[in-house]
C-alpha positions as CSV (number, residue, x, y, z in Angstrom):
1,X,2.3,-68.7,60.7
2,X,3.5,-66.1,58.9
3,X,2.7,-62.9,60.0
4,X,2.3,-59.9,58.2
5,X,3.8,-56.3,58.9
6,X,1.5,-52.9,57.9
7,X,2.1,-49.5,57.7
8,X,-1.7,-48.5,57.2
9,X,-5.0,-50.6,57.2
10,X,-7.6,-49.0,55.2
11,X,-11.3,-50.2,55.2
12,X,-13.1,-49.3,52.7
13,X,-12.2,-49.6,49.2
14,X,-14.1,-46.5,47.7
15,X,-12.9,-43.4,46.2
16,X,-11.1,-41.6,49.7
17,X,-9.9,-45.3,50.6
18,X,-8.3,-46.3,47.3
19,X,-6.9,-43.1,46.0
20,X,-5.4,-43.1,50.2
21,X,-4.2,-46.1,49.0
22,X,-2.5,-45.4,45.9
23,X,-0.7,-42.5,47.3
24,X,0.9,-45.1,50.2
25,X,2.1,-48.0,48.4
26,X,3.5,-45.6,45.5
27,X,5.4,-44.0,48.5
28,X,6.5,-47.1,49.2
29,X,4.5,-47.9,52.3
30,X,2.7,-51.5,53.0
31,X,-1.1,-51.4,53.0
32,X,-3.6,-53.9,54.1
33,X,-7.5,-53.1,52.5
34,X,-10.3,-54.6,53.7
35,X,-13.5,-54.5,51.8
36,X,-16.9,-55.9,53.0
37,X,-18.2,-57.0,50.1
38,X,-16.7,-58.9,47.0
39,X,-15.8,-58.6,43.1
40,X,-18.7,-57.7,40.7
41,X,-19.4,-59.8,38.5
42,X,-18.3,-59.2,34.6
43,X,-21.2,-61.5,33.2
44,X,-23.2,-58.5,32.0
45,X,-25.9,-58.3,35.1
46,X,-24.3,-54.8,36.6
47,X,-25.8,-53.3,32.6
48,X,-29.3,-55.4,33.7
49,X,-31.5,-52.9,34.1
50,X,-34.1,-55.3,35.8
51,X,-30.8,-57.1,38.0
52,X,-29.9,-53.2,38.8
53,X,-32.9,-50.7,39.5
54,X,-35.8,-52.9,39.9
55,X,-34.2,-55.9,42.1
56,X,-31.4,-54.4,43.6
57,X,-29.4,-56.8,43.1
58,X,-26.1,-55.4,43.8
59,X,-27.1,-53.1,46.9
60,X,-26.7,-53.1,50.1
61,X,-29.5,-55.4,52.2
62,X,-29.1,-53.8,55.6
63,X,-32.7,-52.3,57.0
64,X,-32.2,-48.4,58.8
65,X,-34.3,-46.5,60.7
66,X,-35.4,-43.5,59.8
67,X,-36.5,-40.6,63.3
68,X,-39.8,-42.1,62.9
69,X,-38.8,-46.0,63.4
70,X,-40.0,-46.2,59.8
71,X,-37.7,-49.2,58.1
72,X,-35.8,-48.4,54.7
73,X,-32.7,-49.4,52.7
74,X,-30.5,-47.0,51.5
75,X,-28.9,-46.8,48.6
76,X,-25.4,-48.5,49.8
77,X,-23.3,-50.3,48.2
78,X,-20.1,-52.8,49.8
79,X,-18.2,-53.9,46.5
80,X,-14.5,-53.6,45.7
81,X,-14.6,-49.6,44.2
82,X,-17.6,-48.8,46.6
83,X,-20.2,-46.6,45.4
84,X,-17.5,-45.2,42.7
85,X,-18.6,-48.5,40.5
86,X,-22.2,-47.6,40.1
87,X,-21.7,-43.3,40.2
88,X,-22.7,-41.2,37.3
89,X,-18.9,-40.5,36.1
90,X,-19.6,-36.6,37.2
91,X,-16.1,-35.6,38.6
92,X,-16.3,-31.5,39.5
93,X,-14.2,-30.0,41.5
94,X,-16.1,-28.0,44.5
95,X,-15.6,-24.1,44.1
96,X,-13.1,-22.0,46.0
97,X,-15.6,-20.2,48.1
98,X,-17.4,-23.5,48.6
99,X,-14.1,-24.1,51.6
100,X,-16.1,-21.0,52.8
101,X,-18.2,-21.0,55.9
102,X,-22.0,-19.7,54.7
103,X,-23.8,-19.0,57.7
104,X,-27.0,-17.6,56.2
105,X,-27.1,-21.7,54.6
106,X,-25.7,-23.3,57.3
107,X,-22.6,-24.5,55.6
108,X,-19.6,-24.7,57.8
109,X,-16.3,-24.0,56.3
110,X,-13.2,-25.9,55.7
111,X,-9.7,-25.8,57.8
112,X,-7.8,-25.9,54.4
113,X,-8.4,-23.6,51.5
114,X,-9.2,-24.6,47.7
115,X,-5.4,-24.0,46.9
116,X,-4.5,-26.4,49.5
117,X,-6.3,-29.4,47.6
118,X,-5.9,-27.8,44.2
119,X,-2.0,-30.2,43.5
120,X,-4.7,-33.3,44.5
121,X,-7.7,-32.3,42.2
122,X,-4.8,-32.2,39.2
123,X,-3.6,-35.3,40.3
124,X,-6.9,-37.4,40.5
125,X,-8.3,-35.4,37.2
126,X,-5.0,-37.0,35.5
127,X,-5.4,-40.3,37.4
128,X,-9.3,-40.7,36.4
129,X,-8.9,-39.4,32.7
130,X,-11.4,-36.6,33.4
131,X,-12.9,-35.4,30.2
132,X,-16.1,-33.4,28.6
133,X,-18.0,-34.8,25.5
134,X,-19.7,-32.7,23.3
135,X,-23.6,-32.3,23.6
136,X,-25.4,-34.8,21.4
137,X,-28.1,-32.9,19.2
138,X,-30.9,-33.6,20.5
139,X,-29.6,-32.2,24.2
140,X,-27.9,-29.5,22.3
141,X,-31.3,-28.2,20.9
142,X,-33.3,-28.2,24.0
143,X,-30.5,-25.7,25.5
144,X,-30.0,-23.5,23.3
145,X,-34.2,-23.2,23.4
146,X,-34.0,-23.3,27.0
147,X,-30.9,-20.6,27.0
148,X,-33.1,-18.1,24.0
149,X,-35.7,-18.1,26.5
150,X,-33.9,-17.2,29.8
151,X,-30.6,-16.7,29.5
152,X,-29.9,-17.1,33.2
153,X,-29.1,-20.6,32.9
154,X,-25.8,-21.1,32.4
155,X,-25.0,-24.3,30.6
156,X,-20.9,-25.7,30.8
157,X,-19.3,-28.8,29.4
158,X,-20.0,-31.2,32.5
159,X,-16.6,-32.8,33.5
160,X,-17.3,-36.8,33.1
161,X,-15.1,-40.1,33.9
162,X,-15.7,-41.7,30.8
163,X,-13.5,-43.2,28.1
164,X,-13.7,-42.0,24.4
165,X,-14.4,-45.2,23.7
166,X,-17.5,-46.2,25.3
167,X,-19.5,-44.5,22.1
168,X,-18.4,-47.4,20.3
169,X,-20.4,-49.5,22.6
170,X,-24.1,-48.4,22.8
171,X,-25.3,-50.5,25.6
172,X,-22.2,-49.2,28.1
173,X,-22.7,-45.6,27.0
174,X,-27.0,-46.1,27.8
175,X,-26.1,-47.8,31.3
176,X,-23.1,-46.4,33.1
177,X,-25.2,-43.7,34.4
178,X,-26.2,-45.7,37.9
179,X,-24.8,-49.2,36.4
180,X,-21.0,-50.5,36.8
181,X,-19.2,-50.7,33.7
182,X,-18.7,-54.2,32.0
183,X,-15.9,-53.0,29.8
184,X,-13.9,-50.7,31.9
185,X,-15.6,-47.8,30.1
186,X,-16.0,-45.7,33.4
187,X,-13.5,-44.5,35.7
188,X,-13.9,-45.7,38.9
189,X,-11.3,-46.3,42.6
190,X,-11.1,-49.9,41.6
191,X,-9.7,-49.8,38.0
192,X,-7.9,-46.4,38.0
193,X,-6.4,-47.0,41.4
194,X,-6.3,-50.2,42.6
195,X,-6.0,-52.3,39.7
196,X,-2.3,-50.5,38.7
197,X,-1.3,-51.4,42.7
198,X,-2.2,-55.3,42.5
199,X,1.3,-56.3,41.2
200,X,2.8,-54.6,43.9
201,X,3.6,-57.1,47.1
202,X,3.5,-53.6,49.6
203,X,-0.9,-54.0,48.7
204,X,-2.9,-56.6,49.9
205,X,-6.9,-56.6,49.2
206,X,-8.8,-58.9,51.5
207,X,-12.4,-59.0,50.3
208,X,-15.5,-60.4,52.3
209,X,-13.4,-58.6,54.9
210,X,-16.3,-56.5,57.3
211,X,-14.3,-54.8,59.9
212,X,-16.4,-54.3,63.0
213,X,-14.2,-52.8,65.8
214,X,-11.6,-50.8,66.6
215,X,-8.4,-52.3,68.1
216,X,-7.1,-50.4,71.3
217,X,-3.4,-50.2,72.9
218,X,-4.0,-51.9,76.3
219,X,-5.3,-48.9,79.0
220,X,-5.0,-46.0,76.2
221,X,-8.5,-46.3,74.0
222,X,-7.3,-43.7,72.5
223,X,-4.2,-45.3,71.0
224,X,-6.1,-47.5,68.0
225,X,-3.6,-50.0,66.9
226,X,-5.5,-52.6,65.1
227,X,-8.9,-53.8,63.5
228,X,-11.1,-56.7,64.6
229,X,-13.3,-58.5,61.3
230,X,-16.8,-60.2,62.2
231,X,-15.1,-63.7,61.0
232,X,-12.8,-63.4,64.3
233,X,-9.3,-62.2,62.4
234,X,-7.7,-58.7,64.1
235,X,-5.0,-56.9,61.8
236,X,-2.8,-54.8,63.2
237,X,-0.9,-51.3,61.9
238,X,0.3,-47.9,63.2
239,X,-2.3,-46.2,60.5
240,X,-5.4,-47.1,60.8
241,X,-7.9,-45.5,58.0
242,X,-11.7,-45.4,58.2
243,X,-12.9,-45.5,54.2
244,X,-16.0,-47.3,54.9
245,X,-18.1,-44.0,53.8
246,X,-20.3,-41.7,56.1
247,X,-23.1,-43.9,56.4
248,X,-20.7,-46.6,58.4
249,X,-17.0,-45.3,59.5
250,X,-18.8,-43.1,62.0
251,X,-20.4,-46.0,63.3
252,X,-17.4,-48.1,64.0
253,X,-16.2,-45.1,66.2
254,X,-19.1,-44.7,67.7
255,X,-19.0,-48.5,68.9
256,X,-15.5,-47.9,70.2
257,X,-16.7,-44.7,71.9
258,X,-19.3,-46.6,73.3
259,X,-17.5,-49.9,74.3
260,X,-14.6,-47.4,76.1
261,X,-16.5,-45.4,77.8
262,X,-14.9,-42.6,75.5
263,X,-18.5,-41.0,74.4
264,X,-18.6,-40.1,78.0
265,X,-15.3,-38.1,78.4
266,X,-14.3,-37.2,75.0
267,X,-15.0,-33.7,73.5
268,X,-15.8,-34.4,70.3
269,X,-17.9,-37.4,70.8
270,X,-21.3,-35.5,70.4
271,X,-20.4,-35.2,66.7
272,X,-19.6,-38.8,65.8
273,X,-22.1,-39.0,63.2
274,X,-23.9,-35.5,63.3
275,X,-24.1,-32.6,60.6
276,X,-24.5,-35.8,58.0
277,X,-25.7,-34.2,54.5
278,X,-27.1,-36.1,51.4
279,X,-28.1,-33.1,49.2
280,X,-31.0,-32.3,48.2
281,X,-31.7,-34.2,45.1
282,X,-34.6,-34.7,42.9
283,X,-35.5,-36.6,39.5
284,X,-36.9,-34.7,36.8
285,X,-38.1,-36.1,33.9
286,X,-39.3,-33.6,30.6
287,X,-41.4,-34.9,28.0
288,X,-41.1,-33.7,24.3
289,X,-43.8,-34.2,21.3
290,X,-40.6,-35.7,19.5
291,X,-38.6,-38.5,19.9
292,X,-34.8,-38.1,21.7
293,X,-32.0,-40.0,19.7
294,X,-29.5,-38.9,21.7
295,X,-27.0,-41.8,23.7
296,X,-25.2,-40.9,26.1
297,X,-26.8,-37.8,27.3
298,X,-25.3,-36.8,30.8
299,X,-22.6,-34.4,29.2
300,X,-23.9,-30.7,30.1
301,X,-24.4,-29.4,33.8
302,X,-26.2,-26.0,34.1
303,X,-25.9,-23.1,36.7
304,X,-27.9,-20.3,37.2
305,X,-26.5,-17.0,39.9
306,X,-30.4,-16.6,41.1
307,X,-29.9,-20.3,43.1
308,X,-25.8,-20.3,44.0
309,X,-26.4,-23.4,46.0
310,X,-27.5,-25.4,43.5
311,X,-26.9,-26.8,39.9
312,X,-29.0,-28.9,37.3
313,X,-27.4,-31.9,35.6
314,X,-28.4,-33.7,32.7
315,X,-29.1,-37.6,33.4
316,X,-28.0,-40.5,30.8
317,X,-30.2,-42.6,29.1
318,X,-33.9,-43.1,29.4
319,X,-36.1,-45.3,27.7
320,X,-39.5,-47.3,28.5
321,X,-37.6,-50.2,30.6
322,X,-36.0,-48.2,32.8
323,X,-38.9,-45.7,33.4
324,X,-41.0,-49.0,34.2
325,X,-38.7,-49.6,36.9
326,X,-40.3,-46.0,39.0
327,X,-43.8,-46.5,37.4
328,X,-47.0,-48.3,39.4
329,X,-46.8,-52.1,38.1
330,X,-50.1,-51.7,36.5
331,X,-49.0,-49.0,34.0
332,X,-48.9,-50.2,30.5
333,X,-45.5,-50.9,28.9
334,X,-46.8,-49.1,25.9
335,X,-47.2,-46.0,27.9
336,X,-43.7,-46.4,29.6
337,X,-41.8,-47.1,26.4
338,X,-43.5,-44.1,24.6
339,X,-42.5,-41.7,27.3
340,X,-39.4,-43.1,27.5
341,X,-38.6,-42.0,24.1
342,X,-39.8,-38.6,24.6
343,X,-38.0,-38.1,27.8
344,X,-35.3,-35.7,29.0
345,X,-33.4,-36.3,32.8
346,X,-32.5,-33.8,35.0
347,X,-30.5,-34.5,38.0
348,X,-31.4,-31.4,40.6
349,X,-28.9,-31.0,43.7
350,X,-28.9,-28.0,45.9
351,X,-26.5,-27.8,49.0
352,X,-27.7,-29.1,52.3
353,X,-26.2,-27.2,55.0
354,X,-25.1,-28.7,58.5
355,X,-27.6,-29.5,61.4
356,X,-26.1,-31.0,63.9
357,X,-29.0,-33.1,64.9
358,X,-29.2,-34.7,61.2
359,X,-27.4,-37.4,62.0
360,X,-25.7,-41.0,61.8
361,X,-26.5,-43.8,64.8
362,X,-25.3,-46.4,64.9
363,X,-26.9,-48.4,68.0
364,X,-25.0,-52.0,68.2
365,X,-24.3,-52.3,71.4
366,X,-28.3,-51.8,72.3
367,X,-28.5,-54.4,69.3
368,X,-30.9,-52.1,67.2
369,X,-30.9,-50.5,64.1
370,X,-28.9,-48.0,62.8
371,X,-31.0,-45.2,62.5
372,X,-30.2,-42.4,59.9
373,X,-32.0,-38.9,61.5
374,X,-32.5,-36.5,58.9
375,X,-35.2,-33.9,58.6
376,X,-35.0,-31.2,55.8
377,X,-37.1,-28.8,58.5
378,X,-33.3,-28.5,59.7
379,X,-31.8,-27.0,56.5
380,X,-35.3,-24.4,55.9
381,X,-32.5,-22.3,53.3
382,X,-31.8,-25.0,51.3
383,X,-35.3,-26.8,50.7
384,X,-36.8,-23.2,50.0
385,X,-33.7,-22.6,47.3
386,X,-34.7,-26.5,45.7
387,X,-38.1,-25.8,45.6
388,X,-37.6,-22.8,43.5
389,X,-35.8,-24.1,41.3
390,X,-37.5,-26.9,41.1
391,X,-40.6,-24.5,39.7
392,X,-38.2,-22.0,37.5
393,X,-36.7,-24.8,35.2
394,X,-40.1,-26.0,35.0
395,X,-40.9,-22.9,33.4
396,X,-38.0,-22.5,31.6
397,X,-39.2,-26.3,30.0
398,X,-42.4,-25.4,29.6
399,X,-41.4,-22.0,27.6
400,X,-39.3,-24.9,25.6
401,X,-41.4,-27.0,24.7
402,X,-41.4,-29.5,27.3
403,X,-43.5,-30.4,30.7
404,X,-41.4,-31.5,33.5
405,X,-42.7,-33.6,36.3
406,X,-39.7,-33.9,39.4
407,X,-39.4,-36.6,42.2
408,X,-37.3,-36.4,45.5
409,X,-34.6,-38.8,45.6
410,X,-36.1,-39.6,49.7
411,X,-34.1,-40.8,52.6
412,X,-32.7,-43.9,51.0
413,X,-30.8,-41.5,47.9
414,X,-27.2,-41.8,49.8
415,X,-25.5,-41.7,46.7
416,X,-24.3,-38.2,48.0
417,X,-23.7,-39.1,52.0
418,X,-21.2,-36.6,53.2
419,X,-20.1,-34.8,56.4
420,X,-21.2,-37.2,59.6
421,X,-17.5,-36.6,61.3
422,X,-16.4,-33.1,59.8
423,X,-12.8,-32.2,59.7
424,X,-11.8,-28.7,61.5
425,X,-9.6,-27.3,64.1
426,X,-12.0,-26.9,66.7
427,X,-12.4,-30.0,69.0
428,X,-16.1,-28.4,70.2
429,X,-17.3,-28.3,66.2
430,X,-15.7,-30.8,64.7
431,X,-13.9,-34.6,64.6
432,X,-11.3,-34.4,62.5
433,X,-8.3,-31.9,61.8
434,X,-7.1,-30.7,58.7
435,X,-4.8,-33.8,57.8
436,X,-7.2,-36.1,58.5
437,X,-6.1,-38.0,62.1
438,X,-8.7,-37.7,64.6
439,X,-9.1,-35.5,67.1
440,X,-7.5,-36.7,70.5
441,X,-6.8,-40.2,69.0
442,X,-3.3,-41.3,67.8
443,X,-2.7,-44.3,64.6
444,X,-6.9,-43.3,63.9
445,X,-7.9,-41.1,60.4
446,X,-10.3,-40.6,58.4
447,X,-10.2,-41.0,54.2
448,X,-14.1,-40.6,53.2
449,X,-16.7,-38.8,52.6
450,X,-17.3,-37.9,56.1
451,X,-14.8,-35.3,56.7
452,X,-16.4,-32.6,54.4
453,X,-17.8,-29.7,56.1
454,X,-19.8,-28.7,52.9
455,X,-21.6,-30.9,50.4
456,X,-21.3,-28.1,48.0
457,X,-23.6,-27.8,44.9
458,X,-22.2,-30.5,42.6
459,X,-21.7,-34.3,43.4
460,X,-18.3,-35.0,45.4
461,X,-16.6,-38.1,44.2
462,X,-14.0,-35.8,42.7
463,X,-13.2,-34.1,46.6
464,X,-13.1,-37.2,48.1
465,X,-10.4,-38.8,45.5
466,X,-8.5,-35.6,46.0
467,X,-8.7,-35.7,50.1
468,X,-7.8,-39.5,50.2
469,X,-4.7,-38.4,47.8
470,X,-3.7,-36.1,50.1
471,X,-3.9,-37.7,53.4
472,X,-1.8,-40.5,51.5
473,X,0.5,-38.2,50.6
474,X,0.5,-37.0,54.8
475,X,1.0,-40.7,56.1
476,X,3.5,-41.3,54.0
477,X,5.4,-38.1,54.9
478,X,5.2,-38.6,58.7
479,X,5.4,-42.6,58.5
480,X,9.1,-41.7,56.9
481,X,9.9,-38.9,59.0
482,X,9.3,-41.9,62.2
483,X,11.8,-44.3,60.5
């Protein structure tokens, strides 16, 4: 039996995991991923907007509990590229003052400035082929109405994943909003990362891989050393790399906590899991007298100073199958497909801040649930800043022309699922430090979602490439340094 030799395992194979990735083997370092699910398929069923948004086919099937033992699903998905396959393409960097601490919003602030990340937002925006596209006319209309009217909205070029190409191809640019690209249209960690490292024998992708414990040195928990898989394998490496995303890498150190007897001793254990954010995200969908022509749509994302914490995006395309999808089953098609038509999307995020009772569990050893404990009643600043703007670009469509009707995206939205093991320097308020390696552990670090502080006010796939890049960039510098 051969066996093999790692410098770093990573599991996960999202957007902090693969661009960790990338920045390892292209330093020369050996890297074992393990992903939990599989390859999607290329057949044309990840464009199905039946396969996609009414069955689910492609999501995650695992039931959560919500603070009220109320079942759901959420929105996860375990696919080589994670969630990055099936994102909008929206890749924004977060602002400078957004590594800020806001106390009056409860955002906590970063151990590492926006200059510090700055070399690793140009690297991923080169890596990922970030881009604008100009508004299409229709789009382009309804702002400048919306702008003559109140020209407190602020409308900018939104900063999109997407090959020039994918206008040649009218079904790929009306479904890569929330659908995984066919044709390779849409930059994602699978094809802009992980593809270029496949020919390289220092990467090795295991799929069908789910890790499910934490490998110990033998009377130093602390010391991880390894992973254990739920078909019985253990892999073993001086790095080991949680990527699985802030719904489930907190978990897998919570079991070892648990299993331990770490979450009794260790400082930071109280915050495995805790100050978890989603956003605050609604749906809004504007109806106009006329018919939109426009295709791909999601090209404009706009600001206004009157609600810092929060930023309107435009959606992709809409029509009468996929607004059937969110309509009551006895609604006639007729009805959906001329709305459809007529419709406008509006993605509305506003900053959650940090509660540290919103929270992760992850409850194996008891052998329940995981429950997910979020309550917006933490956050009061940020749902009373949503809620207004919710009703001011209402206005602002009405004025145009248009009436808006707006739908939370609920406890299951965790497209957005951030901040459930914070980096900092402080043991007491946070779980990881400012390079990524967890606090009090040795060979254990963190590559997701998880680690930010703040959620920001625009989506953060772009944050998360960057972080990964640079915590590759760390491992490999210290990984030398050792030899």
């Amino acid at each position: 039996m051969i066996v093999q030799n790692y410098d770093a395992i990573i599991i996960g194979s999202g957007a902090g995991g693969s661009a960790t990735a990338y920045s390892l083997v292209n330093a020369g370092k050996r890297v074992l991923m393990l992903e939990k699910g599989g390859h999607l398929p290329r057949d044309g069923s990840t464009l199905d907007v039946q396969c996609v948004f009414k069955h689910g086919t492609f999501k995650n099937k695992e039931t959560w509990q919500d603070n009220q033992q109320h079942s759901f699903v959420p929105d996860e998905f375990y696919n080589v590229g994670g969630k990055t396959k099936w994102y909008g393409a929206a890749l924004l960097r977060f602002s400078p003052h957004e590594f800020e601490p806001d106390a009056a919003f409860q955002c906590l602030g970063w151990p590492i400035s926006y200059a510090d990340l700055a070399p690793y937002y140009d690297q991923a925006e080169a890596l990922l082929a970030v881009k604008h596209f100009a508004n299409e006319p229709y789009l382009q209309c309804l702002i400048n109405r919306i702008v003559k009217n109140d020209p407190s909205w602020q409308p900018q070029p939104l900063p999109l994943g997407l090959k020039h190409e994918i206008l040649q191809h009218p079904r790929e640019a009306k479904h890569f909003d929330g659908f995984a690209s066919r044709g390779n249209y849409k930059a994602d960690a699978q094809e802009n990362l992980l593809v270029p490292l496949l020919n390289s024998d220092r990467f090795t992708l295991h799929i069908h891989k789910e890790a499910v414990g934490l490998l110990a040195a033998e009377q130093s928990p602390q010391r991880i050393i390894g992973v254990r898989c739920a078909d019985g394998s253990n892999y073993h490496a001086p790095h080991i790399i949680l990527a699985a995303g802030a719904m489930s890498s907190p978990r897998l150190l919570q079991d070892h906590l648990v299993q331990s007897g770490l979450n009794r001793t260790w400082p930071s254990a109280p915050l495995i899991g805790a100050n978890l954010k989603l956003h605050l995200n609604s749906a809004l969908l504007a109806f106009s007298p006329f018919v939109n022509r426009d295709i791909l749509r999601k090209t404009a994302i706009i600001y206004n100073q009157a609600f810092p914490h929060s930023t309107i995006q435009c959606l992709g395309w809409l029509d009468g199958e996929i607004l059937a999808t969110q309509l009551p089953a006895h609604a006639p098609r007729f009805v959906a497909n001329a709305m459809g038509r007529r419709a406008y999307g509006f993605f509305i995020t506003t900053e959650d801040g940090s509660s540290t009772d919103n929270r992760v569990v992850s409850r194996t050893q008891s052998g329940q649930r995981p429950m997910l404990d979020y309550s917006m009643e933490r956050i009061p600043a940020s749902v009373a800043e949503h809620q207004s703007l919710l009703k001011a670009f209402k206005r602002s469509l009405l004025r145009s022309g248009l009436l808006g009707a707006s739908k939370p995206m609920g406890l299951a939205g965790t497209a957005h699922a951030l901040g459930s093991m914070v980096t900092g320097e402080d043991t007491e308020t946070s779980v990881v430090n400012a390079n990524g390696s967890v606090h009090g552990f040795h060979g254990l670090y963190v590559a997701d979602g998880s680690i930010l502080p703040r959620s920001s006010r625009v989506n953060p796939a772009l944050t998360i490439y960057a972080w990964g890049l640079r915590l590759g960039a760390h491992l490999a510098n210290i990984s030398s340094e050792a030899a």
